[in-house]
N, C-alpha and C positions, 0 to 999 in steps of 0.2 A: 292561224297566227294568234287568233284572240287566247283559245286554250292553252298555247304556249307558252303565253302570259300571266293565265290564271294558276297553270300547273309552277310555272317562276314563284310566284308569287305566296302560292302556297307551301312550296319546300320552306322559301325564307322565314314566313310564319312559323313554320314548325322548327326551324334553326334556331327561331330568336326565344322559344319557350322554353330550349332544351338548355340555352344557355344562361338564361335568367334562373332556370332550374340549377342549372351547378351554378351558381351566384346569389343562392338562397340562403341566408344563416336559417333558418329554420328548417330549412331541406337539410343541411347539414345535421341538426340536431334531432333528427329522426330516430329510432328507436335501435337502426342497422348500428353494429359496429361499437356500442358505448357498451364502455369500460364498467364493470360489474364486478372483478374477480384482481385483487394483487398477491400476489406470494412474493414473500423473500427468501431466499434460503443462503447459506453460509454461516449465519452470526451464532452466536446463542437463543435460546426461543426469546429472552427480553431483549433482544436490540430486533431481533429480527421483529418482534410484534411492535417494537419502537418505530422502525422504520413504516410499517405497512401503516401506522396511525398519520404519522405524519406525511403520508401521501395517499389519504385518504380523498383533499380534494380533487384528485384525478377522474375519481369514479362519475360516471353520466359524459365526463368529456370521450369525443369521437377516439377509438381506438386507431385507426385510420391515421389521423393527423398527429397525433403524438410525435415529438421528438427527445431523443435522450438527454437534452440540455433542458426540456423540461423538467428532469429532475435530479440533474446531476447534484447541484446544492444542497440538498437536501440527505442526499447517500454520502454526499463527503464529509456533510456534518459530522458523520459519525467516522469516531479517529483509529476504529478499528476496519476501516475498509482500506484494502489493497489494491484492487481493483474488481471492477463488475462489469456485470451484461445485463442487456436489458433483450427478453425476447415477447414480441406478438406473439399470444396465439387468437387466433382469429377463434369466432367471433369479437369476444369481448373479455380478454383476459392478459393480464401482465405477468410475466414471471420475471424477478429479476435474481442472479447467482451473483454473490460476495466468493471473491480470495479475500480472506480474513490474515492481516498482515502478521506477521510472525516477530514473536518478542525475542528481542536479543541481549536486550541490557536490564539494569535497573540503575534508578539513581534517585537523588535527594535533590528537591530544589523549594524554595519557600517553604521550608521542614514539613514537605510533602513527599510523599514515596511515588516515583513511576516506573512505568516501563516502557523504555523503546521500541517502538515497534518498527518492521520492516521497512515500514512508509513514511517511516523519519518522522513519523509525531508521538508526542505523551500521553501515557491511558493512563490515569493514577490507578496505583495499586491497591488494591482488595484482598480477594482472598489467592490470588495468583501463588502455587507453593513452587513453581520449578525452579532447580536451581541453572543460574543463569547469574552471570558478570555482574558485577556492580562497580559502576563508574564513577571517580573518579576524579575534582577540578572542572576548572570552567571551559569546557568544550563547545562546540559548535558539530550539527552533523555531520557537516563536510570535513568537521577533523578528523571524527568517529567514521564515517562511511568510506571513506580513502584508506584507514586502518583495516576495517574489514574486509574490504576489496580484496587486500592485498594478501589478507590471511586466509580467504579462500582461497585462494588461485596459491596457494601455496600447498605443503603436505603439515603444516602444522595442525593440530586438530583444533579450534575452537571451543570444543566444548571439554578442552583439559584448562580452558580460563577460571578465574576466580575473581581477579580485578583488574583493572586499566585504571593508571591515574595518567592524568593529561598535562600538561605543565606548560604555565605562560611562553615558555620561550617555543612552544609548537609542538614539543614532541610528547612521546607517551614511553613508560613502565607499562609491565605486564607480568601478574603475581600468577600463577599457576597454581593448581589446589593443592601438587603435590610439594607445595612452598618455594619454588625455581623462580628468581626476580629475574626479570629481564630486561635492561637500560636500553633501550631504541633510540637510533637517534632523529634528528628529524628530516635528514630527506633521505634518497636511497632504501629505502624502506623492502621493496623488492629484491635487493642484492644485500640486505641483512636479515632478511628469514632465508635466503636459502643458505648462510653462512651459518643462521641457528640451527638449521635443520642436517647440514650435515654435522654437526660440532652432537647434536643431541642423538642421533643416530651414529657417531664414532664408535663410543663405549657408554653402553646404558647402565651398566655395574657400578657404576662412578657414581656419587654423591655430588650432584652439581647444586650449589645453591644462590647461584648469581651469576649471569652469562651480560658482559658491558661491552655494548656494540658501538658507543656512540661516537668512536672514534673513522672514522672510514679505513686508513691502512691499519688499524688496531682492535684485538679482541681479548679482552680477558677473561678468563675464569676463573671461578672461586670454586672450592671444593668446600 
């Protein structure tokens, strides 16, 4: 009976060391597991060596305990991230992968030059050459990304754009490079490209230089 009590007695002891042991911040900050090594990849080499600086104080913290909300802030900072992953590799190292958001527009605001990017924020412009749309009036994304939407899921090409001007009463113009204006109106938008799209694939021979949609049972053309 007595050794029963002492073998009791001694599991409990060793229970209660094991447990105080995971309830050590020092046990935790032991040498297993910390963070040594960040990589970024996706950006340019300067945003990516941007990013890995400003998540410098990560390194010495437990690799282990990391959560990705630890450093979401920090990667969203940056207005050219589309989205990313964060992977462990164990022992002690981060890698994280950027989709680097894709530029669609450009435009002028506080006689500054940007670009739109995918992810619906502004990079000021640099040395960016491609050509790509320039917008246009006082929009909002959700003006501009309901526009696009609708022009992918369509067969008109995007990248025969030139300009979109936007206009207080909602709706949007669309200049084509090969000078074709195009008056949109503002709702029904899906049931006036495929109207433009059969009217442009009719007869391509034709010299169209204005197609005026903004009428709903009405479409004019101007040669």
């Amino acid at each position: 009976m007595h050794q029963r009590k002492s073998k009791k007695i001694l599991i409990y002891f060793f229970l209660f060391l094991i447990i105080g042991s995971l309830n050590n911040k020092n046990l935790i900050n032991i040498n297993f597991a910390k963070i040594n090594e960040i990589t970024v990849k996706g950006l340019d080499d300067k945003n990516n060596l941007e990013l890995m600086e400003n998540l410098k104080f990560l390194k010495l913290n437990n690799l282990f305990f990391l959560k990705k909300k630890d450093i979401t802030d920090i990667i969203n900072s940056n207005n050219l991230v589309e989205n990313y992953s964060v992977y462990k590799k164990y022992p002690s190292t981060i890698n994280i992968e950027i989709d680097k958001a894709k530029f669609l527009a450009q435009l002028k605001k506080d006689n500054k030059l940007y670009l739109l990017g995918s992810n619906g924020r502004l990079i000021e412009k640099t040395n960016y050459k491609d050509n790509i749309p320039f917008i246009f009036g006082d929009f909002n994304n959700k003006n501009f990304f309901e526009l696009k939407d609708v022009i992918d899921k369509s067969s008109f090409d995007y990248g025969d754009i030139k300009n979109f001007f936007f206009f207080k009463s909602g709706r949007w113009d669309i200049e084509t490079k090969n000078g074709l204006l195009i008056k949109l109106p503002k709702d029904n938008l899906k049931k006036s490209f495929q109207f433009l799209n059969s009217i442009l694939n009719q007869d391509k021979e034709k010299k169209i230089i204005k197609i005026d949609l903004r009428q709903y049972n009405q479409i004019i053309i101007y040669e």
